[in-house]
C-alpha positions as CSV (number, residue, x, y, z in Angstrom):
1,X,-73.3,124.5,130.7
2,X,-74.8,123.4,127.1
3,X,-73.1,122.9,123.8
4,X,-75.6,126.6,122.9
5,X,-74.1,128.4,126.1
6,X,-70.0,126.9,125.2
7,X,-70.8,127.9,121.4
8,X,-69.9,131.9,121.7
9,X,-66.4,131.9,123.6
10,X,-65.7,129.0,120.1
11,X,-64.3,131.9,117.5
12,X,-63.5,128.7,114.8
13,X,-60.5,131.5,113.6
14,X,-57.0,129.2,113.4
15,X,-55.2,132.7,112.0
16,X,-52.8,133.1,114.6
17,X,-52.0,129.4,115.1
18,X,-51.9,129.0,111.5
19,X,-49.3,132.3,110.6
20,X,-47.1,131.0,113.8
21,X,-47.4,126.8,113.0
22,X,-44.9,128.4,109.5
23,X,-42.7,129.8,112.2
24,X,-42.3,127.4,114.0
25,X,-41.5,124.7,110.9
26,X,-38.6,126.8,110.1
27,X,-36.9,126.5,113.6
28,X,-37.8,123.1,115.1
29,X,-38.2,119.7,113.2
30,X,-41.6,119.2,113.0
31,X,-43.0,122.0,114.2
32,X,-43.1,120.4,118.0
33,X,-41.0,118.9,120.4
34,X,-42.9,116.0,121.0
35,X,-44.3,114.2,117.4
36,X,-47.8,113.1,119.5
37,X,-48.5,117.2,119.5
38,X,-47.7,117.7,115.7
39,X,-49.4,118.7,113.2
40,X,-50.0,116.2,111.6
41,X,-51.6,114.3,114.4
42,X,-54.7,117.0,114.3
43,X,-57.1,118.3,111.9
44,X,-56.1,121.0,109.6
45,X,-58.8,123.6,110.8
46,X,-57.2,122.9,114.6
47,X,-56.0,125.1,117.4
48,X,-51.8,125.4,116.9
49,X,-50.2,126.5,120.3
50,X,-51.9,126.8,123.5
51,X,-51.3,129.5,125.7
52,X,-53.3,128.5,129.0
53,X,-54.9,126.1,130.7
54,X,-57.2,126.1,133.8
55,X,-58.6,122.7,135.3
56,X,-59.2,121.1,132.1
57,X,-59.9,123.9,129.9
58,X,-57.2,125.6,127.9
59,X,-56.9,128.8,125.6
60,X,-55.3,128.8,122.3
61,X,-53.4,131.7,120.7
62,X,-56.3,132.8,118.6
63,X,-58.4,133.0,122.1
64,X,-60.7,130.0,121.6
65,X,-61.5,127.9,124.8
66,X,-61.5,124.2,125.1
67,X,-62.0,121.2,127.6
68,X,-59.2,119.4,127.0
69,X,-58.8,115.4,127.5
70,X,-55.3,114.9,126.2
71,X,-54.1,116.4,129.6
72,X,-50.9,116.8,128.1
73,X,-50.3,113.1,126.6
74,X,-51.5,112.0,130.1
75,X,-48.9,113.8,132.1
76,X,-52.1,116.1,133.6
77,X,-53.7,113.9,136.1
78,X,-55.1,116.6,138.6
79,X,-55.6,119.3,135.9
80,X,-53.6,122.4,134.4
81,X,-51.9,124.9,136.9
82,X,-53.6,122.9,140.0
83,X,-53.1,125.6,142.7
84,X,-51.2,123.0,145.4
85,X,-48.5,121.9,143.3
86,X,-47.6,125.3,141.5
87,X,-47.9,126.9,145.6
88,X,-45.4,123.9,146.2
89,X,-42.9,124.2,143.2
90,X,-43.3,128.1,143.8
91,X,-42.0,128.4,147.3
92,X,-39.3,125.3,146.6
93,X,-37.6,127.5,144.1
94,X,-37.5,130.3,146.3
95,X,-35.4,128.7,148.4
96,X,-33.2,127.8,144.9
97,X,-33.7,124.7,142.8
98,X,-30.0,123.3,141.6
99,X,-27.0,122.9,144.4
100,X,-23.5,121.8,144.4
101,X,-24.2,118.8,146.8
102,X,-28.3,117.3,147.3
103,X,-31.2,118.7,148.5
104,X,-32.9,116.9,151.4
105,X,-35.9,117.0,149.1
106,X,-34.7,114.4,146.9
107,X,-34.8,112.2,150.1
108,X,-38.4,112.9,150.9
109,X,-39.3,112.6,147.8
110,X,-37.4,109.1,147.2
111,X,-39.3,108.1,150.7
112,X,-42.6,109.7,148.9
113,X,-42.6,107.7,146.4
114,X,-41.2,104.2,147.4
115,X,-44.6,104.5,150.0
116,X,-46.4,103.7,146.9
117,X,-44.7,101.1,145.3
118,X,-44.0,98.6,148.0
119,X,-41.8,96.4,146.3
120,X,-39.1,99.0,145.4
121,X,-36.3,99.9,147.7
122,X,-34.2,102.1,145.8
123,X,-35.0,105.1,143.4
124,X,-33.5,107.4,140.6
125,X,-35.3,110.4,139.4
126,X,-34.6,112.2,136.3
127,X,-36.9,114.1,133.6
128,X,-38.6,112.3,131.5
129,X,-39.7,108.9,130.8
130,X,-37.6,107.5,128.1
131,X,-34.3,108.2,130.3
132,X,-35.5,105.8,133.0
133,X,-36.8,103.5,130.9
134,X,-33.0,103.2,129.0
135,X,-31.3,103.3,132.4
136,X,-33.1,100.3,133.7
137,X,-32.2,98.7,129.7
138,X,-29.0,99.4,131.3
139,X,-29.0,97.9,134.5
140,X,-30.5,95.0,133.0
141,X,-28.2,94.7,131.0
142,X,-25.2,95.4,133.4
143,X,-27.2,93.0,136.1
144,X,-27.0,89.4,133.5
145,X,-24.1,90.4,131.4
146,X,-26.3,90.0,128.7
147,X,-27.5,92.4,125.4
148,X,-31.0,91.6,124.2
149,X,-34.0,93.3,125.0
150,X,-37.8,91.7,125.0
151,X,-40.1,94.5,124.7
152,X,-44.0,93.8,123.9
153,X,-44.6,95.1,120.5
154,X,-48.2,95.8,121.4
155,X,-47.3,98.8,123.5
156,X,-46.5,101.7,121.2
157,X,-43.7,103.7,123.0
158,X,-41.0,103.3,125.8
159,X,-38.1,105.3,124.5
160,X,-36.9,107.7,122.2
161,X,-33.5,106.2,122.5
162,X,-32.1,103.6,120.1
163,X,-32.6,100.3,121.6
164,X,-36.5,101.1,121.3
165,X,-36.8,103.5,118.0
166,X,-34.9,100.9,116.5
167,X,-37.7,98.3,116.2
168,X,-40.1,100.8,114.7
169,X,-40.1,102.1,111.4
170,X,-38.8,105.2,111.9
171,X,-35.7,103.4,112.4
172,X,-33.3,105.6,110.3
173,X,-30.4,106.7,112.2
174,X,-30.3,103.3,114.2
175,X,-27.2,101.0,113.6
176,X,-28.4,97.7,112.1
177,X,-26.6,95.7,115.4
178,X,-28.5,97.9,117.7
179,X,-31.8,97.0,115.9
180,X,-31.2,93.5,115.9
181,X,-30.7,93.4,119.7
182,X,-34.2,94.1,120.3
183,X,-37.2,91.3,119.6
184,X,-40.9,91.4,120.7
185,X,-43.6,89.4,122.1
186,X,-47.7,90.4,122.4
187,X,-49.2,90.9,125.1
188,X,-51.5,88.5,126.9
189,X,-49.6,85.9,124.7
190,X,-47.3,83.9,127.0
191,X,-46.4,81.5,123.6
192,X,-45.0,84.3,122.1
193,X,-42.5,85.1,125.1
194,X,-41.4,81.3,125.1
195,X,-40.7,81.3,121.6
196,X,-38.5,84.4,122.4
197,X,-36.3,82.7,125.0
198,X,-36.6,79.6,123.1
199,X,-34.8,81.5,119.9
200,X,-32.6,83.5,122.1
201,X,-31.3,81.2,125.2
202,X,-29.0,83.3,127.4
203,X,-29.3,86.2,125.7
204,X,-32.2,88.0,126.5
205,X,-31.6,90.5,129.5
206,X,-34.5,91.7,130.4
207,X,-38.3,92.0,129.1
208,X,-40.2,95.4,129.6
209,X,-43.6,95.7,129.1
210,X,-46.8,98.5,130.2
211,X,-48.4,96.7,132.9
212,X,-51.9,97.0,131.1
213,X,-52.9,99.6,128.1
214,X,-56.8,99.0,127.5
215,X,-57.7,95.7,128.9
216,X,-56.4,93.9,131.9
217,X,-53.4,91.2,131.9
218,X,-56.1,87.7,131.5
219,X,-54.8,84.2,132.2
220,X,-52.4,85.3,135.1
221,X,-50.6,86.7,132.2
222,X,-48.3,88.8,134.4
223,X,-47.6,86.4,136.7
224,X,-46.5,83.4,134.2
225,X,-44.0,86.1,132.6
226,X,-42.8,86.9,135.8
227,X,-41.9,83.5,136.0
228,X,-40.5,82.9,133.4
229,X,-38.6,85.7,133.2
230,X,-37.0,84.3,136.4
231,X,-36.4,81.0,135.3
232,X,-34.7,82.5,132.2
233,X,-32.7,84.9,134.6
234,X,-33.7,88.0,132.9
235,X,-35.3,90.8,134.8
236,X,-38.6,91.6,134.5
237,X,-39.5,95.6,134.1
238,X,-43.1,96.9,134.7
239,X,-43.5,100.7,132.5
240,X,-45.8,102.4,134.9
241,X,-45.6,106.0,132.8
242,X,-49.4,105.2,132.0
243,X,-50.5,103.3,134.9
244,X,-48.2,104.9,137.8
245,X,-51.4,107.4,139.8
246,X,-54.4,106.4,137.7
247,X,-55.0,102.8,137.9
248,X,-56.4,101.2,141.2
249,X,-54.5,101.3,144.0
250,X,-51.9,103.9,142.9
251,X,-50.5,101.9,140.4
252,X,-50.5,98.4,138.3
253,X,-48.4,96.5,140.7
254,X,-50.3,97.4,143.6
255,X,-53.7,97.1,141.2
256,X,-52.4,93.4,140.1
257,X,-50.7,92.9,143.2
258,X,-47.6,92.0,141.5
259,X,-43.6,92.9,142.1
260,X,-41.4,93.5,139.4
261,X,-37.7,93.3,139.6
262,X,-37.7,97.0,138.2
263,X,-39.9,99.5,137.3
264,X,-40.4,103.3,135.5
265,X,-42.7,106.2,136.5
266,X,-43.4,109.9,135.3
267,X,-46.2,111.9,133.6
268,X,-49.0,112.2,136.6
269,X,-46.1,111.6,138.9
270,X,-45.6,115.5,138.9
271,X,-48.9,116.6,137.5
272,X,-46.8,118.1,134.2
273,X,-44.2,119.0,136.0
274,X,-41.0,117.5,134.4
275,X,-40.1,114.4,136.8
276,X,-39.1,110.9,136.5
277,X,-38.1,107.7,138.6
278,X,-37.0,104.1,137.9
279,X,-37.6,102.5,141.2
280,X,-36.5,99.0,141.8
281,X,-34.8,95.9,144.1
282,X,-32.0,96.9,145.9
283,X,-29.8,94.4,145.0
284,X,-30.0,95.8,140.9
285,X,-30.3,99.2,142.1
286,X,-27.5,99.1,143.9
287,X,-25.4,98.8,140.8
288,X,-25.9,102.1,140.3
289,X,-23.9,102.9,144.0
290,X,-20.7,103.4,145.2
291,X,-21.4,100.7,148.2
292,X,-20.5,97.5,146.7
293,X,-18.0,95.6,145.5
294,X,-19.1,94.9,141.5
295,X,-18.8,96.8,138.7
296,X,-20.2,100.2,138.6
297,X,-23.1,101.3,136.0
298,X,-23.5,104.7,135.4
299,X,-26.7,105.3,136.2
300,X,-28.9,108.8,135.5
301,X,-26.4,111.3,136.4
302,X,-28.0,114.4,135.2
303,X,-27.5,117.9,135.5
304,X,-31.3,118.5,136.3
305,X,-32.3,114.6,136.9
306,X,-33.9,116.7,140.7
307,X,-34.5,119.7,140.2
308,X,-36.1,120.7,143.1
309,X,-39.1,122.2,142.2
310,X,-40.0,119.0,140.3
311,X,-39.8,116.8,143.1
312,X,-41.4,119.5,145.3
313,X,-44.4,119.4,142.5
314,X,-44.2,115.6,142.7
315,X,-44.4,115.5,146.6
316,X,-47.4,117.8,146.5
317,X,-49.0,115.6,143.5
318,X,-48.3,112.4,146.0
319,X,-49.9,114.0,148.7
320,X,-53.0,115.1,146.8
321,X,-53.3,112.0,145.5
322,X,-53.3,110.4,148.8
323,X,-55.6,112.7,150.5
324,X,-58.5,113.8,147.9
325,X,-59.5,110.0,146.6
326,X,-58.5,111.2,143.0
327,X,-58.0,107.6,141.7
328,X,-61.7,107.0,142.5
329,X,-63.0,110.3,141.1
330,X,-61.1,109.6,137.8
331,X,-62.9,106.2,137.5
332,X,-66.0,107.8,138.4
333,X,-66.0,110.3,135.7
334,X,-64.6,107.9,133.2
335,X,-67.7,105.8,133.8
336,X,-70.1,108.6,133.4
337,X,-68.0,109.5,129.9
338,X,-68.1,106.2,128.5
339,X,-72.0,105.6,129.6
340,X,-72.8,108.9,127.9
341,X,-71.0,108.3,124.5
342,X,-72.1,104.8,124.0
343,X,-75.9,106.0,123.7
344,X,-74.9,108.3,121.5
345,X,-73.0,105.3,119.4
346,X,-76.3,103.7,119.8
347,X,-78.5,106.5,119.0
348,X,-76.7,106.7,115.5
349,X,-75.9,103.0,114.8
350,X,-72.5,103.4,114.7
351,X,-71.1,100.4,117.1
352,X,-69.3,98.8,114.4
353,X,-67.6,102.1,113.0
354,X,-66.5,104.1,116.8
355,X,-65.4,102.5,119.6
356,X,-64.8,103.5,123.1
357,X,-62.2,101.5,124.8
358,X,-59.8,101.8,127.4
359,X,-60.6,101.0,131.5
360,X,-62.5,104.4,132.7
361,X,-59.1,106.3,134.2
362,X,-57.7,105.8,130.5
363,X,-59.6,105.8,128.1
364,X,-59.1,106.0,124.3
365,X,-61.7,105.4,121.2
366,X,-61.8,104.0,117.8
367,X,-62.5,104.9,114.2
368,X,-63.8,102.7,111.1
369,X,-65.0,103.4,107.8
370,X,-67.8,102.3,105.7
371,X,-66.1,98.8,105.3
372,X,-65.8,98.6,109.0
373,X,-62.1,99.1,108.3
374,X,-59.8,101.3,111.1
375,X,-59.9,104.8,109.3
376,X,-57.5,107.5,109.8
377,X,-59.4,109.8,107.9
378,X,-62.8,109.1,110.4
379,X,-60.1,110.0,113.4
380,X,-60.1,113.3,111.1
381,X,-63.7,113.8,110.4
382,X,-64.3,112.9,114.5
383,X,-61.4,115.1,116.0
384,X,-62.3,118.0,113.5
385,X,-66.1,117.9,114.2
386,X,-65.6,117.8,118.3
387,X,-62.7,120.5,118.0
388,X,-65.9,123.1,116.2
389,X,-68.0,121.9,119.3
390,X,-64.7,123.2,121.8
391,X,-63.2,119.6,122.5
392,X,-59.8,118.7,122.0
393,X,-59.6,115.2,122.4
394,X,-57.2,113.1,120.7
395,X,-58.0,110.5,123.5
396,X,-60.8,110.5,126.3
397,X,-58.9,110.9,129.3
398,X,-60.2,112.5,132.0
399,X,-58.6,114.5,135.2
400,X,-59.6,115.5,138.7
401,X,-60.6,118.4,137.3
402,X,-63.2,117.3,135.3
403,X,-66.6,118.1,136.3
404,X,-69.9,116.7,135.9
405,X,-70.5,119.9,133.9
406,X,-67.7,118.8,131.7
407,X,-68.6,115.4,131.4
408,X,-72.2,115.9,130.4
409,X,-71.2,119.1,128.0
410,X,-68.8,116.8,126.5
411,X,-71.1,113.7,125.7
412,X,-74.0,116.6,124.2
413,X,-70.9,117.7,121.5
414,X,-69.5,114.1,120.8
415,X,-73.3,113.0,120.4
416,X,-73.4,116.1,117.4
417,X,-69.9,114.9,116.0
418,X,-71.2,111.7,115.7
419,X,-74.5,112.6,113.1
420,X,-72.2,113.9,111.1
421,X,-70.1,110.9,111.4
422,X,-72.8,109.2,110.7
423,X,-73.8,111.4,107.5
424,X,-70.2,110.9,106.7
425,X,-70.5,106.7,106.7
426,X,-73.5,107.5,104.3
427,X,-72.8,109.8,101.8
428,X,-68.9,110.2,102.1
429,X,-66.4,111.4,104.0
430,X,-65.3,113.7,101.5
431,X,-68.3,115.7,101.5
432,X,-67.4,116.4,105.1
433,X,-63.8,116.3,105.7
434,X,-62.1,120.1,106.0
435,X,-58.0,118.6,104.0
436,X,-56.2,116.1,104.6
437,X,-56.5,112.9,107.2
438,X,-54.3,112.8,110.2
439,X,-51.4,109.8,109.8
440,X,-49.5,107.6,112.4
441,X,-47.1,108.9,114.3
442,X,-44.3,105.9,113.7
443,X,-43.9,105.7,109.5
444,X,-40.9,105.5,107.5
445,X,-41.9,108.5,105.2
446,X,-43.6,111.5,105.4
């Protein structure tokens, strides 16, 4: 497949999404359910609402086709509707999905998933990542008898619930002391960490950080904060929604060989299907019981926390994962990505303005203007130039379903994006640019 043989099923007619994108204002906040898939995260001229998706190629409402490498903010690992796990979460829910008492699934699944992250001994599933994330805030918590939380303020999400959306600016809402019980350290910085505890002694319960995001931990970062973290008795939590089933070895703490006291899973976990888990050590877990002798936590009790299609979905995600050496192809075909769009970068001289970034399973890329300065409006002129070529890719991250075919037809259209980037840098990006730039997610204003 070319870029000429892709060009005619690419109608460039937004109509449909357009006329229903009004509709949709007027009966949900923002448009979407989720602010990454907004609006006003994508070019104006911009597919709306998908209705398919195959592999990694979807269908929008106004019929145009696309190879998609959001993969559903990174919750699509093995690619849309992947025939094993749909078969799987088919035939669970004919047997019915939500009893009185549980399903023995939710034991295989806990068993499942504890095989790949050796250090846990206890799990908790639920739906979505930001519950599991607060519910191990909460153990944490519950475990030291202490308030604060250390979260690394390099990483740009972990919860929509108040003890994280409280140290961003889209704080409104947020009670003032609920703000002010949550501080931050970098990453890769272990100074910054000891200045925290330093600042805070005895009140910090737990630190939570991604594992990695676009470079490894250097310096035996995650080791030194593991250890400080217990000579500080707080508990140390590893947010595996990114890492858990695409980095090396399953996961971060298998990659980095590492065991933290707590950690959080989801998004490839059930190849889009909705399903989360905090896994951790027994001994915290446990808190969460009815087997001990302390004071009880309530700890994810949720209507629809496992559902058993989910965790059928997950089981057969697991298992493909396992068996089919997807980790490995995902690296493989990051590799051949990366290689392809740097020599276009090259080609047009445009190392210092666009940057590709990111280990090959997960990676992301960069925009600059003409004053080599980080450019929103670039994003725009990029994203809206490789959508007309039949891309949508607010990231570059790749699936097990996409092919050499994909790869290379991909690099041929980011390589055209990129003259006109180019063009852009030289003349201006006004002459190019179809309305207005794209903006940042977390800001205090429209």
């Amino acid at each position: 497949m070319t870029l000429a043989d892709f060009k005619p099923s690419i109608t460039q007619s937004f109509s449909q999404s357009k006329a229903l994108q009004k509709k949709s204002h007027a009966l949900i906040p923002g448009g979407a359910h989720t602010y990454a898939k907004g609006d006003d995260q994508f070019p104006e001229d911009a597919p709306g609402f998908i209705v398919k998706g195959q592999g990694c190629h979807v269908w929008d409402v106004d019929g145009n086709e696309f190879i998609e490498y959001g993969m559903g903010l990174r919750a699509i690992t093995l690619g849309h509707a992947y025939p094993a796990v749909v078969e799987a979460a088919y035939q669970q829910m004919l047997l019915g999905n939500n009893f009185t008492r549980p399903a023995t699934i939710e034991v295989e699944c806990a068993e499942q998933l504890l095989s790949w992250v050796p250090g846990a001994e206890m799990v908790k599933f639920a739906k979505d990542g930001s519950t599991v994330t607060t519910a191990a805030i909460t153990l944490a918590r519950a475990y030291t008898g202490r308030d604060m939380v250390a979260i690394c303020g390099d990483h740009p999400f972990f919860s929509y619930n108040d003890w994280f959306i409280g140290s961003t600016p889209m704080s409104a809402g947020i009670p003032q002391v609920v703000q002010d019980l949550t501080v931050k350290f970098t990453f890769n910085d272990i100074e910054s960490v000891k200045a925290l505890f330093a600042n805070h002694p005895g009140k910090i319960a737990c630190v939570i950080l991604e594992p990695a995001k676009y470079e490894h931990p250097a310096n035996g970062f995650l080791y030194e904060l593991q250890k400080l973290c217990q000579e500080n008795g707080v508990i140390f939590i590893l947010d595996e929604m990114i890492t858990g089933f695409r980095w090396a070895g399953g996961n971060a703490q298998n990659c980095y060989n590492i065991v933290p006291d707590l950690s959080t899973f989801g998004k490839s976990m059930g190849n889009g299907f909705a399903v989360s888990a905090l896994a951790g050590k027994r001994e915290i877990m446990e808190l969460g019981g009815i087997y001990h002798d302390k004071e009880r936590v309530f700890l994810l009790s949720t209507t629809h926390g496992a559902e058993n299609h989910a965790l059928a979905a997950a089981i057969a995600t697991m298992n493909t994962f396992r068996t089919e050496g997807v980790i490995e192809y995902l690296y493989q075909q990051g590799e051949r990505l990366s290689a392809g769009i740097k020599q276009a970068i090259a080609a047009y001289g445009l190392e210092d303005y666009f940057q590709v970034a990111g280990l090959p399973c997960n990676l992301v890329y960069g925009t600059r203007d003409q004053n080599k300065q980080p450019s929103q409006a670039f994003r725009t002129l990029f994203m809206q130039e490789t959508i007309k070529r039949g891309l949508i890719l607010p990231s570059l991250v790749v699936s097990y379903s996409h092919s050499n075919e994909d790869i290379d037809f991909t690099i041929e259209a980011i390589g055209e994006a990129l003259k006109v980037y180019r063009q852009a840098l030289e003349y201006g990006i006004d002459e190019y640019l179809i309305g207005r730039p794209v903006k940042p997610v977390f800001r205090k204003y429209c």
